[in-house]
N, C-alpha and C positions, 0 to 999 in steps of 0.2 A: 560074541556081541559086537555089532556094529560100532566104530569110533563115531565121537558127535563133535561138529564143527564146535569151536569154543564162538562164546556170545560176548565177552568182553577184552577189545583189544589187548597188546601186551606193554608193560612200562621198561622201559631200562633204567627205573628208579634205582633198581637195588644191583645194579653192576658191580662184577666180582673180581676183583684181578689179580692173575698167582704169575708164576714164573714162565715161561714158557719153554715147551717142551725142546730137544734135541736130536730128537730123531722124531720120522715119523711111522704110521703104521701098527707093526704089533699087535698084542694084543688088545689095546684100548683100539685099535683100526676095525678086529674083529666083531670086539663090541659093538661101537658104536654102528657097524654096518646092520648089523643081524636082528640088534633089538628093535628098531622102528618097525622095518619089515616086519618082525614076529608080532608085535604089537598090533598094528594097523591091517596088516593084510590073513594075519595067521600062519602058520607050519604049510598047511597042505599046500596055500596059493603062494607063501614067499619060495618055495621049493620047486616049485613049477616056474617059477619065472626066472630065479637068478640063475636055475642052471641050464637057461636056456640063453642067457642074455650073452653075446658076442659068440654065440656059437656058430657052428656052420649051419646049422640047420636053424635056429632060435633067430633072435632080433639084432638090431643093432642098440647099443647102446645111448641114450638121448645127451649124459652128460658130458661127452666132449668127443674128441677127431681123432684122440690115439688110435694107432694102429693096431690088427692085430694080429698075433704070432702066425708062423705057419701051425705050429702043433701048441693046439688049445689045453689050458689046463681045466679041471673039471668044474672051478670057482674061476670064472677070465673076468671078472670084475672087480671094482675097486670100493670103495666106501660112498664114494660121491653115486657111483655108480645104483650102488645098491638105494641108495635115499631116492633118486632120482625114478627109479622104478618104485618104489615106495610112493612117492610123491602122487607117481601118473595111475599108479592102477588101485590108488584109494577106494574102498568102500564109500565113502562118505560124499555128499552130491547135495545140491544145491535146490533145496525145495523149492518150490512155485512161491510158497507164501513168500520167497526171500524177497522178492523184487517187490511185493506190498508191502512191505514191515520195514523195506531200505530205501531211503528217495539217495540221488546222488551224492545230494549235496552232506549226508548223512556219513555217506563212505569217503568223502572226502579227505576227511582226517584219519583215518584207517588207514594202518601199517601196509608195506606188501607182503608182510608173513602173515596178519590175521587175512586178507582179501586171499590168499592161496587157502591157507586154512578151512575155507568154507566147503570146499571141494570139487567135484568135476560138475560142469556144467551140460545138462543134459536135455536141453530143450533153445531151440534158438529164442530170443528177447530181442525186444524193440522199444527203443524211445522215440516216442512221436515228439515233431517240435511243439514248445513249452511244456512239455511235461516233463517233471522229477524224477519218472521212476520207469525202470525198463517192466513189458510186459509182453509175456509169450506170445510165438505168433506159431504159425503154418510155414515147413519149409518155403513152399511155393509162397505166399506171402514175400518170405524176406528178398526171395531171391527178384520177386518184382519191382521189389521196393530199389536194389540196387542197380535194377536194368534202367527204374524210370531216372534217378538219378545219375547216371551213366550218362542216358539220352537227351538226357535236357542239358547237358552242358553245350558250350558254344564253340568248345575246342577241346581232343582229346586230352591235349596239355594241361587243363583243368583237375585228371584226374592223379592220382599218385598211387604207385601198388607195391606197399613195404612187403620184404621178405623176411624170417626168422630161419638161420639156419639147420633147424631141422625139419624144415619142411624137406619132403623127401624129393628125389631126382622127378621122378613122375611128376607130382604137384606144379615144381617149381617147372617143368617146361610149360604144361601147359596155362602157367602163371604168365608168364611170359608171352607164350604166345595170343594168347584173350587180348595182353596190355597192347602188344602191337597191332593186332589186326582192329584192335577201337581204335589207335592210333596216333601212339605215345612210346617213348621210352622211358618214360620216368619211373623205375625200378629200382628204387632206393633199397638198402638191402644192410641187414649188421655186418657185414665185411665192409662197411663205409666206417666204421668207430672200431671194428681193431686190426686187421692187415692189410685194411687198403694200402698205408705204406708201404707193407710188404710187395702188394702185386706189383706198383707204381715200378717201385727202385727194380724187381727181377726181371718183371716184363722189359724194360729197359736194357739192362745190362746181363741176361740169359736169353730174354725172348720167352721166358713163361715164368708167372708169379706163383710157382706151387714148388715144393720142395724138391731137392734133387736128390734122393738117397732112400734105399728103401728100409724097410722095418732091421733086416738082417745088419745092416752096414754098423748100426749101434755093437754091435760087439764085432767087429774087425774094425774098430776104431781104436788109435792111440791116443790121439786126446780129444775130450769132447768138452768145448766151449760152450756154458748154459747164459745165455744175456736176457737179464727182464723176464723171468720167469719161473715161476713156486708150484715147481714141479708136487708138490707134497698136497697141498690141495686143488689146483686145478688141473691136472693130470695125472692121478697115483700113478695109473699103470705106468708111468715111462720109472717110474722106480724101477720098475723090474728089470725092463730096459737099461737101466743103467748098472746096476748091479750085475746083470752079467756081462757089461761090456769090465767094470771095475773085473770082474776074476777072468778074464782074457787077456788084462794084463793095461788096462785108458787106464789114463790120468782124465782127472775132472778139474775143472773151475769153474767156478760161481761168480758170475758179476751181476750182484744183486742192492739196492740199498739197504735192504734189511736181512739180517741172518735168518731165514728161513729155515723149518725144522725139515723138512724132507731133502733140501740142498746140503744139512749137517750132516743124517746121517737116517738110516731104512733097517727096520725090522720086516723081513719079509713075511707075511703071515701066511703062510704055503709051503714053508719049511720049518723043522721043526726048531732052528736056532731064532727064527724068527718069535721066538717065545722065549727062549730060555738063555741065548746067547748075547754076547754086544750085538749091536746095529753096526750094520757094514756102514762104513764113513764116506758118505760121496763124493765133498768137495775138499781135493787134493789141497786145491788152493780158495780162500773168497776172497773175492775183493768188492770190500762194501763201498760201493762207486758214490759219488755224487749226484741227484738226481740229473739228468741231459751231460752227463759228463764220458758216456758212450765213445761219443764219436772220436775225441781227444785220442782215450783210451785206443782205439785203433788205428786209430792215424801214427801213436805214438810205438805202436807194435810194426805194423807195417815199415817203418822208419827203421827198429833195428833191424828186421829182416834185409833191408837194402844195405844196409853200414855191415852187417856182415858178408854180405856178399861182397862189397867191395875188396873187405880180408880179406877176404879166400874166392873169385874167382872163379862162375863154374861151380861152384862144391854146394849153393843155396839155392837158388831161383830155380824153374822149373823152367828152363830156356828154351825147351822144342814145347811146352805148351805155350809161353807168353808168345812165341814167336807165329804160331800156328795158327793158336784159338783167340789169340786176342788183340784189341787195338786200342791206343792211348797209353801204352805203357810209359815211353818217355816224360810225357808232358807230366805224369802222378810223380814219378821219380825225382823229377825237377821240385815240383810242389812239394812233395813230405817232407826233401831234404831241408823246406825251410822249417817244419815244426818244433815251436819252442818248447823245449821240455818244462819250462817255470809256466806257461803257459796251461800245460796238461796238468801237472799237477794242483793248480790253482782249479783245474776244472772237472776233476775228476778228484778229490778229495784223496789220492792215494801217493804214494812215496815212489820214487825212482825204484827203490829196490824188490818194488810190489811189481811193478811195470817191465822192470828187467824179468823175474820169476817167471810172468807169464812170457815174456818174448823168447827165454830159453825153452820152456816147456813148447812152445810152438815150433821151436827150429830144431830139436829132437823128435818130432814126430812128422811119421811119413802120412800118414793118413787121420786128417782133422775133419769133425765136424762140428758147426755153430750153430746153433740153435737158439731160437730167442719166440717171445713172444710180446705182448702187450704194454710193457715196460722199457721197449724198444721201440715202438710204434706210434704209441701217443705222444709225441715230441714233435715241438715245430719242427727242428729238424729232421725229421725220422726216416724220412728218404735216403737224404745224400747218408746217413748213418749207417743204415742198410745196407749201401753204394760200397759203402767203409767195409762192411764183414765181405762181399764177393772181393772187392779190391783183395784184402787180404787172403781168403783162399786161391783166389787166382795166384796169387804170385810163387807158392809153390805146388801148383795143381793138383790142390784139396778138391775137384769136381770132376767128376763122369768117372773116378774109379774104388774102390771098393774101401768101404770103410772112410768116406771122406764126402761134405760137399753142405750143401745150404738145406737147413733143417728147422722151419718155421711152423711155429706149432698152434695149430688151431683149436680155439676153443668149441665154437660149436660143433653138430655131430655130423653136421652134411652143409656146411657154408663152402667148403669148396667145391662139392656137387652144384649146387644151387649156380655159383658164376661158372661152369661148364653148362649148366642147362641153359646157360641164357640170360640168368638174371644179372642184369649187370647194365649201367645205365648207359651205358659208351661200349657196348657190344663194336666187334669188329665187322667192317660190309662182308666179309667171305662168309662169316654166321649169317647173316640177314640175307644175302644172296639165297643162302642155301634155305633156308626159313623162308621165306618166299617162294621161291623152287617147288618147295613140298607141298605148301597149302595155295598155294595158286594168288600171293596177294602179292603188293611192293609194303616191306614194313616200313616205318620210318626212319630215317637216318640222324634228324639231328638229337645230339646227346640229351641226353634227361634231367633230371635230380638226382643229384644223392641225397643222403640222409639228411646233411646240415643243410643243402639247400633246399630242402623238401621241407624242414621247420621255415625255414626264409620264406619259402612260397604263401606256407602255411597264412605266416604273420601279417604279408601284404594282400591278400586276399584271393590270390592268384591259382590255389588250387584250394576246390570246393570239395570235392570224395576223395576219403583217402581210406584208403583199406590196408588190411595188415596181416600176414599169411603167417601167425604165430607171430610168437615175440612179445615186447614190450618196449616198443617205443618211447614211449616217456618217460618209460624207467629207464632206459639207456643211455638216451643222449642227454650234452652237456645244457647246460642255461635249463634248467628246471622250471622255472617260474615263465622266462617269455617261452616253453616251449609248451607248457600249456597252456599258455593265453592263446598259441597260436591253435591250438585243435579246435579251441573252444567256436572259434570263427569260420570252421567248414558248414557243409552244409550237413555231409553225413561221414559219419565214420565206421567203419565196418571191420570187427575182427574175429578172425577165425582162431579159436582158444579151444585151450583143454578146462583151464580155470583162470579162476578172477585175478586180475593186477590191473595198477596204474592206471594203463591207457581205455581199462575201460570202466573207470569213473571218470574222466576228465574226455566229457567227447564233443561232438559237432553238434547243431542244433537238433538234428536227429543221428540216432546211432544203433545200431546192429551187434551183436554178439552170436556167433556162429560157431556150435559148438563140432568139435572135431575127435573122433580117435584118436587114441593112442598108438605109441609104438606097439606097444607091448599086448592092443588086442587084436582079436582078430578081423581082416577086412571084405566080408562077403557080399560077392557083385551078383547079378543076373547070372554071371559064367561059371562062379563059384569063388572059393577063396584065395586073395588076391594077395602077392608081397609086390613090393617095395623096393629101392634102389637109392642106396647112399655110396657119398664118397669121402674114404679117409683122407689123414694129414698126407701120406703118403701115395697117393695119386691110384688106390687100392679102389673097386668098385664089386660092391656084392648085395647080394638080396637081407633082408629084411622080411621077418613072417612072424605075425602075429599069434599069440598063442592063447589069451582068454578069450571068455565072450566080453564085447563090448558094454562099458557102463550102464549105458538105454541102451532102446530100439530107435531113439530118435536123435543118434548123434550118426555123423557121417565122416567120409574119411575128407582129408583136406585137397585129394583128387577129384571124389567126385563134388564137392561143391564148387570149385573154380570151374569146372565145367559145366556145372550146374547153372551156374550162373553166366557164364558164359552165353551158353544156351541162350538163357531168355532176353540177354543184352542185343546179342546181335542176330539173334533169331538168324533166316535163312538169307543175310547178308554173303557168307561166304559156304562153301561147297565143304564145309568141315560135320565129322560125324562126331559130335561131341556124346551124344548117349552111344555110342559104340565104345566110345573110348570110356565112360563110365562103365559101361559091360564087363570090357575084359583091358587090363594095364595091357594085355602083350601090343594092342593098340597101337599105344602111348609108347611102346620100349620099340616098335617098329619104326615110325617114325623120326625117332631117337636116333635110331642105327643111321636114317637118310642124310640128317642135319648136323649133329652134333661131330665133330673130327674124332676121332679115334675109336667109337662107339660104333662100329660098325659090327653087325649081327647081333646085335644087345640082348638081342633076346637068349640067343643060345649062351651068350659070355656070362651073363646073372643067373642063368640057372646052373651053372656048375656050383659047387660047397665051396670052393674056395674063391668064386669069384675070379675077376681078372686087374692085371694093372694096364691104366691108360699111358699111352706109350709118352715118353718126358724124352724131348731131345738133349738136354746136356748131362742129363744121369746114363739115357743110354747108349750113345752112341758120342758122345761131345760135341751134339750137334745146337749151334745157336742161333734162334731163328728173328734175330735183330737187325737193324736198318742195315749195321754192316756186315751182317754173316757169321759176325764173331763174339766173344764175349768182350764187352765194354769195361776195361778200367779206367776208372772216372777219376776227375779231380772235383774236390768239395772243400769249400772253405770252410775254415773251424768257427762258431756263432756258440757262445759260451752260455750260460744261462744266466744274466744278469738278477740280482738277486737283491736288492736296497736291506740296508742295517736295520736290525732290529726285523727282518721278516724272516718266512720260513718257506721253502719251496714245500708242496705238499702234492703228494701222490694220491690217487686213486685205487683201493683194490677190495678183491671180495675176501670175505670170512671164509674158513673152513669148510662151514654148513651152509655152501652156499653155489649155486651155479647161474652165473651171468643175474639178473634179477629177483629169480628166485632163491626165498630165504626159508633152507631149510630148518632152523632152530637159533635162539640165539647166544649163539654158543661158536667162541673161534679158539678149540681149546689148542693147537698148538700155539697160539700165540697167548693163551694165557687169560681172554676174555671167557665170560661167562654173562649169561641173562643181562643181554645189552647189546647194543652196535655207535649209541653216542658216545665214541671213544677217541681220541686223536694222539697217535702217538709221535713222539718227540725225543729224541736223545737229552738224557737227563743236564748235559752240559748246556744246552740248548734253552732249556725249562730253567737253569738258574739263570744266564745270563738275560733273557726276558725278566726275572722276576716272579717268575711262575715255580710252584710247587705240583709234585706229580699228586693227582690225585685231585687236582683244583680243577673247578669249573671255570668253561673260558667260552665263549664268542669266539671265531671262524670268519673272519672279513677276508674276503678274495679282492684283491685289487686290481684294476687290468683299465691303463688309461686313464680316459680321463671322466669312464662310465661308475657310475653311482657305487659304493661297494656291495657287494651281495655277501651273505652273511648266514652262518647256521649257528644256534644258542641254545647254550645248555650242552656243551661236550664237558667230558671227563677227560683231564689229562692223562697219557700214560707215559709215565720213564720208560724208556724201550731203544736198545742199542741199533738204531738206525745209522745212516750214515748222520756226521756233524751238518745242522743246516739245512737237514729235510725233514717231514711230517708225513705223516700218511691217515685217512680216514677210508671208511668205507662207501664203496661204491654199492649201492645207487643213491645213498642220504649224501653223499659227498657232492653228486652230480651240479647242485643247485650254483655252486663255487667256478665252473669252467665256462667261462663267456661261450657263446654261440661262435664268437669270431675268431676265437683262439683256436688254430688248425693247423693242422702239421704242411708245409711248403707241398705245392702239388699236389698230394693225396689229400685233404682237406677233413682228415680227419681229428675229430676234438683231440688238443692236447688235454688231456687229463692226469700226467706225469708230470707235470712242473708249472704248480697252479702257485703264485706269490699271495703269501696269505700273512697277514697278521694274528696276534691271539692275542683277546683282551678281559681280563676278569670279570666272569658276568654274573648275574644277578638270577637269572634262571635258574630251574632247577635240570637236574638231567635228564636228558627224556621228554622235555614237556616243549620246547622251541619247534618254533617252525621255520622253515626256512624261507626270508625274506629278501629284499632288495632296499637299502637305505640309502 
């Protein structure tokens, strides 16, 4: 029997809250992976998919950028994993009647779990302007609809084209290339709201923003430093990765604000102890940091690394690589030496003798690596923070050998595919040279929008069409409320989806939905059946192949409609074979090979099973390809997180059942929620000194300036051993609390890590607030 989209949203009336767990995984991991699938999809088809998912031959996985082994296990998936393909190859699809029986303004107030819920969308919709409600149209219809919109602008710079990163290698070049040759760089992209820090600070101080260390280095590693990141839901698989670096003999540390159940401790469910045995224990040490209290923390490590060297002479620093590969050593040396230790710890909520622990654990291992993700990144300062982890591997040359080096972990499943193909608003002239070169044009040079500027544009009126290559824009970025007021003011908005969210009830005066394949089916051209090309965290690049039949006959892949559309925008402006390249991807990957640096013969390199890795100058050879030649260690001043009495710094982050926007159930059981997400947790010392009792409803006022407060009502307090003086809610219902303007120095990405928030006993019930601006 077919699942049926439910007809009445969901309440977080009746929120449930128990202990939370201490390890993750296990059995209840097995569980909860199997029964959706079995449920929704059935035995025959959940069995055909998952054991095909990160195989050599099967698909890649949609829910995150982990890497994968050389020698695959028969189950190479994780729990998110398995929901996430549950999610995408639903039976359950969105009837014609839906768009009569739903005007917008109807779905307005609709969750983004019940708008997923409804199911895959199978026929492109159009909202004409003043009308409420989207209605079917004719491929060719929409795609004219967006050339005429394209061509009546007055300036390419009018148009904006977001990326989602799992738009795949393919898609996303010839995304890129359509946006330049109309003639724009405005390629706003979700690597703008979580590593653009990351790229900022490495491209800087390595010469390339992508990690330096490959899958294997995790177990010839002695210690491995995990910052801003819950590995247990938003990456299972590096469990595994850590656990076998744990019985080769690493030590782990956790610097995290909250005790996280996959950072305590991992039932592997692929071994038989992982059922019947303790859970291997990962973090050696945690240190439950202060929110933005990072940077201190490393500055403060770095510092005894230098004070020991002074002892002993020789016996610490890595002298023929500082001396070799790098430059600014002196001037950092001069600077650490002044860091206040009453300073760090005031700023980093932890003890001297937590901060010695890890400085010994660091100066006992030969081979470190750091690792961090989104709790690292979203911080005003999160550059020079960044600055701080390479300073400190540099200095005893923790990069370019084995078992050591910079290990930043991406969330999406091909966002760093996506900024190799191109997308990326501030592309470099030797890419655009060479992009040029091949299609015979000059692209544009000046830099683009990113995401936060791209809502700015929005607001001022300055760009009219804005399309969306996956994702969920609205859902994503911060200021909720002006960042729909801003869509509401284009003229069209056009997104290319699998199913319903946010950004496509809040759209421009006319708007598009453009339904697309999945990973997981299959994609048959004129040439015949066609894969794909993604790239992991770890610079890994391999095909991608579809393995059902597609939901309709009327959905298309998200290659060939950017060409598609393409096509009819710029019709026979330039000398480009766009239905050739809808024909056959090898097309598309030829090209690839001419443009893109490292990718050359791509076609032969993606069709091998195990794929290939693109070549990383300081992973392998220690080569750095920065202003000076060398690897930069930097000086950065320390910028605390000021914090006024009586408030609570408050983070951002997702549930369990949950990947980037999408809300798989509501339910975050290692943290102990259940049937809810209005939830805001607080260390219980925290909750009495406000006056507050766990379990009490409270208002959410974000302060920032001297701008009006914004405000979410109707949360449920939770007791929850975070660090003293931080909060945490979920993101995307959290989102409405982070100004537009709050952005990380340089990379300009939302802080959503250390939002100053008050909580005031509210009157709401739970579940029922909206969130506004007072």
């Amino acid at each position: 029997m077919t699942p049926e989209a439910p007809i009445e949203d969901f309440s977080d009336a009746d929120i449930e809250v128990t202990e939370p767990k201490d390890y993750a995984a296990g059995m209840g991991g097995v569980f909860h992976s199997m029964l959706p699938s079995l449920q929704t999809l059935g035995v025959a088809r959940s069995a055909k998919l998952l054991t095909k998912i990160n195989q050599k031959d099967g698909f890649d996985c949609m829910s995150c950028a982990w890497p994968d082994p050389g020698h695959r296990k028969i189950a190479e998936f994780c729990e998110n994993g398995s929901k996430a393909v549950t999610w995408e190859a639903t039976p359950v699809t969105v009837p014609r009647e839906f768009w009569q029986e739903h005007s917008l303004t109807s779905l307005e107030d609709k969750t983004e779990y019940w708008l997923g819920m409804q199911g895959r969308i199978t026929e492109p919709v159009y909202r004409p302007k003043g009308s409420d409600h989207y209605e079917p149209i004719t491929w060719d219809r929409a795609y004219g609809i967006v050339a005429e919109h394209l061509n009546a602008l007055d300036h390419a710079n009018e148009a904006a084209f977001y990326t989602s990163g799992r738009a795949s290698n393919e898609a996303a070049f010839l995304y890129q290339l359509f946006a330049r040759m109309l003639g724009t760089n405005n390629l706003p992209d979700c690597s703008n709201m979580c590593h653009e820090s990351t790229g900022t600070a490495m491209q800087y101080t390595v010469g390339i923003g992508k990690s330096t260390i490959a899958y294997d280095d995790f177990a010839k590693s002695d210690l491995i430093i995990i910052m801003g990141q819950n590995p247990g839901t938003n990456h299972p698989r590096m469990l595994t990765a850590l656990q076998e670096a744990k019985e080769h003999g690493a030590q782990i540390v956790a610097v995290n604000p909250l005790p996280e159940a996959g950072l305590k401790g991992y039932k592997d469910p692929q071994r038989v102890r992982g059922y019947l045995g303790k859970a291997t224990e990962i973090a050696d040490q945690f240190m439950k940091i202060r929110l933005g209290g990072d940077m201190a923390l490393l500055q403060a490590i770095s510092k005894r690394v230098l004070e020991a060297e002074g002892r002993a002479p020789g016996t610490v620093l890595d002298q023929e690589f500082i001396a070799q590969h790098t430059d600014g050593f002196e001037a950092f040396a001069a600077h650490i030496a002044t860091v206040d230790d009453r300073e760090v710890e005031q700023a980093t909520g932890l003890t001297t003798a937590e901060i010695d622990e890890l400085a010994e654990r660091y100066l006992n291992a030969e081979r470190v690596i750091i690792a961090w993700a989104m709790g690292i990144t979203q911080h005003r300062r999160a550059v020079d923070t960044i600055k701080e982890i390479m300073n400190l591997l540099f200095l005893r040359g923790n990069i370019g050998k084995p078992g050591a080096g910079a290990s930043p972990i991406r969330g999406h499943s091909n966002v760093q595919g996506d900024r190799t193909m191109g997308v990326w608003e501030k592309m470099p002239d030797s890419f655009l040279d060479a992009l040029g070169a091949e299609f015979g044009f000059e692209p544009p040079r000046d830099h683009g929008l990113d995401s936060v500027d791209g809502i700015r544009a929005l607001d001022q009126g300055k760009v009219k069409v804005w399309m969306g290559l996956g994702g969920n824009l609205l859902g994503a970025i911060s200021d909720t409320n002006l960042a729909e007021s801003a869509m509401r003011k284009t003229r069209l908005s056009v997104q290319l989806s699998t199913k319903l969210n946010r950004s496509h009830v809040i759209t421009g005066e006319e708007a598009l939905i453009l339904p697309v394949l999945g990973r997981t089916e299959v994609d048959m051209q004129r040439s015949g059946p066609q894969y794909i090309t993604v790239e992991d965290s770890v610079c890994a690049v391999h095909g991608s192949h579809g393995q059902i039949d597609p939901i309709s006959p009327e959905v298309r892949s998200e290659t060939a409609i950017v060409a598609g559309i393409a096509q009819a925008t710029l019709g026979d402006r330039y000398d480009v074979d766009w239905q050739g390249m809808i024909d056959n991807y090898d097309v598309i990957r030829d090209h690839i090979s001419r443009v893109v640096p490292g990718c050359e013969n791509y076609n032969e390199k993606t069709r091998r099973r195990e794929g290939f890795v693109l070549p990383n100058g300081p992973r392998d050879e220690r080569r750095f390809d920065t202003e000076t030649g060398k690897a930069r260690i930097t000086v950065n001043e320390l910028e605390p997180v000021e914090c006024p009495p009586g408030r609570l710094l408050l983070q951002t982050l997702r549930s369990h059942d949950q990947f980037n926007t999408t809300i798989y159930s509501l339910n975050d059981r290692y943290r102990g929620i259940k049937k809810g997400r209005s939830v805001v947790f607080v260390h219980p010392d925290d909750l009495a000194d406000l006056g507050l009792e766990d379990g009490q409803t409270v208002d959410i006022f974000s302060e920032w300036k001297d701008e009006p407060d914004r405000v979410l009502r109707g949360f449920r307090t939770v007791a929850y051993p975070t660090a003293r003086g931080c909060a945490a809610a979920y993101f995307p219902e959290a989102n409405v609390l982070v100004p537009l303007e709050s952005t990380a120095l340089e990379s300009n990405t939302p802080v959503s890590k250390a939002v100053v928030i008050r909580l005031e006993p509210s009157n709401t019930p739970v579940g029922v607030g909206r969130p506004v601006v007072v």
